[in-house]
C-alpha positions as MATLAB code, in Angstrom:
seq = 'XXXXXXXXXXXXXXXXXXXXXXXXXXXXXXXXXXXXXXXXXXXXXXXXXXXXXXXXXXXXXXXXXXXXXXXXXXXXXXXXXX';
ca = [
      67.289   90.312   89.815;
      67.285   86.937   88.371;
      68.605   88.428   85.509;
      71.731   89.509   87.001;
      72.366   86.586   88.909;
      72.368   84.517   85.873;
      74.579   86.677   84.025;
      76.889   86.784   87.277;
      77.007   83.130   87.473;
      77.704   82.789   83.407;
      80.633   85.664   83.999;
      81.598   83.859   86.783;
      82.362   80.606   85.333;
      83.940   81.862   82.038;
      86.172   83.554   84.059;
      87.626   80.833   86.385;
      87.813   78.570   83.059;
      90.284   80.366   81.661;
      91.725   81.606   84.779;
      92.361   77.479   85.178;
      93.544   77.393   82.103;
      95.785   79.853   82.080;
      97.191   78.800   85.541;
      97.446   75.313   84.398;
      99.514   76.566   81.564;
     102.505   77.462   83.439;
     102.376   74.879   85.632;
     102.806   72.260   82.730;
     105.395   74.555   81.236;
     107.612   74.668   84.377;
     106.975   71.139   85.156;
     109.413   69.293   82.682;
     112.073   72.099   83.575;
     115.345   71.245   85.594;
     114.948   72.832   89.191;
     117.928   76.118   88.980;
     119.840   75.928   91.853;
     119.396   78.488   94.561;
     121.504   81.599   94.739;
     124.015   81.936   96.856;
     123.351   83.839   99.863;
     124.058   87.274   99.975;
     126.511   88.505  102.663;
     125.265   91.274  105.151;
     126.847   94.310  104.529;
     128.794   96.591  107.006;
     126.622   99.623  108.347;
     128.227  102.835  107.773;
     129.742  104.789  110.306;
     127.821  107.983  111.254;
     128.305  111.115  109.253;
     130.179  113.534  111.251;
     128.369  117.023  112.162;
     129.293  120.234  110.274;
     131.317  122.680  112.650;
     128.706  125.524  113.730;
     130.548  128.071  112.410;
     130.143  130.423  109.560;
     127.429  133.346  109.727;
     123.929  132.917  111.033;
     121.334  132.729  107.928;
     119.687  136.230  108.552;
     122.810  137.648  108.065;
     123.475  136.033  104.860;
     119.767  137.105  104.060;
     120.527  140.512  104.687;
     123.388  140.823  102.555;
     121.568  139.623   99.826;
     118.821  142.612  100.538;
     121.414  145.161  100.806;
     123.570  143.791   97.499;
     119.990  144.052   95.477;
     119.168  147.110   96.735;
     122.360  148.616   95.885;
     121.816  147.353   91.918;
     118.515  148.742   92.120;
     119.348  152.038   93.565;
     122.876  152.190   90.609;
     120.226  151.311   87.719;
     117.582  152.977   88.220;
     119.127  156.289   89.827;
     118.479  158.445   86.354;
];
């Protein structure tokens, strides 16, 4: 137990050294910089107008579905008819 909690501590405190180090780093880098100026802002843009809704018309999906069966069926039945 003490064990651990030494080698926490030790961890620990290596690791916010060079965290402040690191931090610090940055910091002193950015420091002797020119502030940029901030952008411009950005204008809102429009929302778009609602898609209009397909016409309902055209055949129901079964149909189409049934075709399809039928069409197959028919290239099976011309193939394989020996």
């Amino acid at each position: 137990s003490r064990l651990i909690d030494g080698t926490a501590r030790k961890l620990s405190g290596e690791f916010f050294e060079t965290f402040s180090e690191l931090a610090a780093e940055p910091a002193a880098a950015t420091a002797g910089k020119a502030e940029t100026p901030a952008a411009a802002p950005i204008a809102p843009t429009p929302e778009p107008a609602p898609a209009a809704e397909a016409p309902g018309g055209g055949l129901p999906t079964w149909v189409w579905l049934g075709g399809v069966i039928v069409i197959v069926v028919a290239i099976l039945a011309l193939l394989g008819g020996d």
